[in-house]
Structures are given as C-alpha cells and as structure tokens.
C-alpha positions in Angstrom: 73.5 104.0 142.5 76.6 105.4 142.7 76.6 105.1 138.3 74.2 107.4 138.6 75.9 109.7 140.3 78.7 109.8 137.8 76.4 110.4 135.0 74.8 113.1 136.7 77.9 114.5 137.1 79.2 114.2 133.9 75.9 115.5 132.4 76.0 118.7 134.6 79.6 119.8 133.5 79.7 121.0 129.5 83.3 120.8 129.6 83.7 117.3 130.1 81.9 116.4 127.0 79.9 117.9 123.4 77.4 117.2 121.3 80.2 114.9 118.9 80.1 111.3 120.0 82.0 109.0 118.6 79.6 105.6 117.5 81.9 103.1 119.5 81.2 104.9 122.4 77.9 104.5 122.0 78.1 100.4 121.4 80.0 100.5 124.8 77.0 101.6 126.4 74.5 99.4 124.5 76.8 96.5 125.4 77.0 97.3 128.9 73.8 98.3 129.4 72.2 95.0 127.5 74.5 92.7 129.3 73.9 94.3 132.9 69.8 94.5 132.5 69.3 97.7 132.5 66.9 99.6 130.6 67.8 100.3 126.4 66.2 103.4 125.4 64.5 102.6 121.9 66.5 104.6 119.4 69.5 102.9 120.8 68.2 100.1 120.5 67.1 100.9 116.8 70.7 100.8 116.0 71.4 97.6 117.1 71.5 95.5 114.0 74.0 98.2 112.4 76.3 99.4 115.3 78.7 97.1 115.2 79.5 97.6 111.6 79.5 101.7 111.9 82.0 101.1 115.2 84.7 99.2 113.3 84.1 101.8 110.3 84.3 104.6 112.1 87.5 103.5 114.6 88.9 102.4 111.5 88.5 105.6 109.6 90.2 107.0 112.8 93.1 105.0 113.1 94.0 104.6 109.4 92.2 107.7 107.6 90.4 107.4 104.3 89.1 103.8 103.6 91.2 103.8 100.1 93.9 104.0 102.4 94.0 101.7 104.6 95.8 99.1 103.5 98.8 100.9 102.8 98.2 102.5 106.4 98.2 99.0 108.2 102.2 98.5 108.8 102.1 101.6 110.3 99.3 101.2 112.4 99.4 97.1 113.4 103.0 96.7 112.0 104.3 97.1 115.6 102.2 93.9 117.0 102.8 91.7 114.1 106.3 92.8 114.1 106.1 91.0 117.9 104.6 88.0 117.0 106.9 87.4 114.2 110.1 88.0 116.3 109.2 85.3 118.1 107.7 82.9 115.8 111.1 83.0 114.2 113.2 82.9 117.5 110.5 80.0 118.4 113.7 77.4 119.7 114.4 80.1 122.3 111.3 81.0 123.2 108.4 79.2 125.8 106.0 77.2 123.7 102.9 79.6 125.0 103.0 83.0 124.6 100.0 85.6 125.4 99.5 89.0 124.7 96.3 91.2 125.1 95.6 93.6 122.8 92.0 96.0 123.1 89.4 94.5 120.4 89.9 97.8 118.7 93.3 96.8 117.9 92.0 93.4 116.8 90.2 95.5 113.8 93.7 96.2 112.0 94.6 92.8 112.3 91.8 91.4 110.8 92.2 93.2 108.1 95.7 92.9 107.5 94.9 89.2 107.1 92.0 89.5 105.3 89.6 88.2 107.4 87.8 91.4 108.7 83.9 90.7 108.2 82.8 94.4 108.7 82.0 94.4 111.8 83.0 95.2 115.7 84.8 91.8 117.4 82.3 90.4 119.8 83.2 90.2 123.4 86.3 88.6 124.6 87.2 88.3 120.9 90.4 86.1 120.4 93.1 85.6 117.7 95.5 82.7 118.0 98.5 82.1 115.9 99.9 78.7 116.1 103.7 77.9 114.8 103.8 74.4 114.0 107.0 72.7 113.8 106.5 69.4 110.7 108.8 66.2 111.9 108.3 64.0 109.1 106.3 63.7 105.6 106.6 65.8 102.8 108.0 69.1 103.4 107.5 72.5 101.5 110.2 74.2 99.8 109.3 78.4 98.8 110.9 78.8 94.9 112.8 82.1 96.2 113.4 83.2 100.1 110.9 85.7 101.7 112.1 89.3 100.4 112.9 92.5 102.5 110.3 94.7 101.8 112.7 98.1 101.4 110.9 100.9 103.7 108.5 99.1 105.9 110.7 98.5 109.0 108.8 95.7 110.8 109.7 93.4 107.9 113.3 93.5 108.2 114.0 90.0 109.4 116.4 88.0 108.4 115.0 84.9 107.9 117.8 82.7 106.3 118.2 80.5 109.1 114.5 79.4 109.8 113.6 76.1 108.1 110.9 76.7 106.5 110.4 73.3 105.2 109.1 72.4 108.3 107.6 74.9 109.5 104.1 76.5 108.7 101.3 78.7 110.9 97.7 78.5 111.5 96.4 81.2 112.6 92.7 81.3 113.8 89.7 84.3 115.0 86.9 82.8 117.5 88.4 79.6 117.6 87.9 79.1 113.8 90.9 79.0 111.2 91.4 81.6 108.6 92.4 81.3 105.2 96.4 82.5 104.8 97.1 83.2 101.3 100.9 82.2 101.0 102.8 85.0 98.4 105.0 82.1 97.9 102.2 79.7 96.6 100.8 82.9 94.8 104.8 83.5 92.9 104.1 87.2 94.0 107.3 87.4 95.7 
C-alpha cells in the first residue's frame, strides 16, 4: 500500500518528526484507523475511553493557554467567526435565508465553550452547529429593559444594533441537531 510507503518514509527521516506528539494527532489516527479496519495496536486502543477528552484539553490549552484563562481568551481566539455570524444575523433582510460556513471541529471546541455547552470532550465526526435567526410575526413580543451594550475593547462586539427589532426576533442555536440552552444577559439584568 502506498500508506505504507509514506509511513516508512516518514519513520526513516528524524527530521520530519520527534519524540513530542501532540494527543490529537494521535485520535486522528485511532479514528482513521478504527473507521478504515485496520489493525488498533492495544495501548492505543487503551486510550480510547479518554482520548477524546485529553484532545479537546490539550488543543484547547494550545489555542487559549492556561485553563483559568480561557474564557477571557475566547473573543480573541473565536471572536472572529462569531463576529461573522452576527454581521449577518443582524443584516438578515439583506442577506440569503441559508448561509453555510465550515469551520475544522477544532475550531468547533472554542465555540462550544463560548456558549457554554462544551461537554469535555473532542466533537464526533462531521460535528455540526446551527444557528437559526427566527423572525416572530405575531403573539407576544419581547422587549430587553436596556439595549445590548458595547463592550469597550473587545472589537467584534462593536455593532450597532439600534435598528434590529428585537421584539421579534430571537435565535436558536443547536450542536448535533439538539438545542442548547442560551442564557439571555438581558433576562439575567447583567447588562
């Protein structure tokens, strides 16, 4: 096989690689090789009930440094994606009604956990998150107690979102098909 080959290559050349491996790399493998039928050697197999935790620690770790950090990391990180979804959730009248963007699943990581919903552990496969704009055209309609606030120094929330009715509009945004829970800092008074 010409994988074979490659590997054999790769393995005869110490420059192209050292004895640091990074975890994720080694779920890529595991994956690939459980999914394709080829042989798991045991002590990677061994690992299987914890990889996928240790991947989305360590690319985490990576990405956004200490893990008392990370939050305050995120806007910097996943701000710039967000930042997209939201320019166009709030220029939605000018916009198609379907909109898709692919992102790797190690950028899905950040974005779980900027909404709170990351479960520890690597996406699965052809991962998905959806967010849904929903536009209300009759029945009761929600009114925030103050406008959404600039928050001074994080750039990707400089909107201006004074024209958007957001009596009728609200967002659903779901992982795997399922709905998450959105804490609102309006419903919360934070803002």
């Amino acid at each position: 096989l010409e994988i074979d080959l490659l590997v054999d290559e790769f393995n005869s050349d110490p420059e192209k690689h050292s004895n640091d491996c990074q975890i994720y790399y080694v779920r890529d493998d595991y994956a690939a090789r459980k999914h394709n039928g080829f042989p798991i050697p045991r002590e990677l197999a061994e690992l299987e009930k914890d990889i996928d935790h240790y991947c989305a620690i360590e690319l985490l770790s990576e990405m956004l440094g200490k893990r008392e950090n990370w939050r305050s990391r995120l806007d910097i990180n996943i701000g710039p994606v967000l930042h997209i979804v939201l320019s166009k959730m709030r220029n939605y009248t000018n916009n198609p009604p379907l909109q898709l963007y692919a992102v790797h699943d190690s950028s899905l990581l950040p974005i779980l956990l900027v909404l709170d919903s990351w479960d520890g552990t690597w996406p699965p496969f052809a991962a998905d998150i959806t967010f849904e704009l929903y536009l209300q055209t009759s029945g009761p309609s929600y009114e925030p107690s103050c406008p959404p606030a600039v928050i001074e120094g994080q750039p990707n929330s400089q909107f201006n979102w004074s024209s958007v009715p957001f009596k009728r509009l609200w967002v659903r945004v779901l992982y795997l098909g399922q709905p998450l829970p959105l804490a609102s800092t309006w419903m919360k008074g934070d803002v």
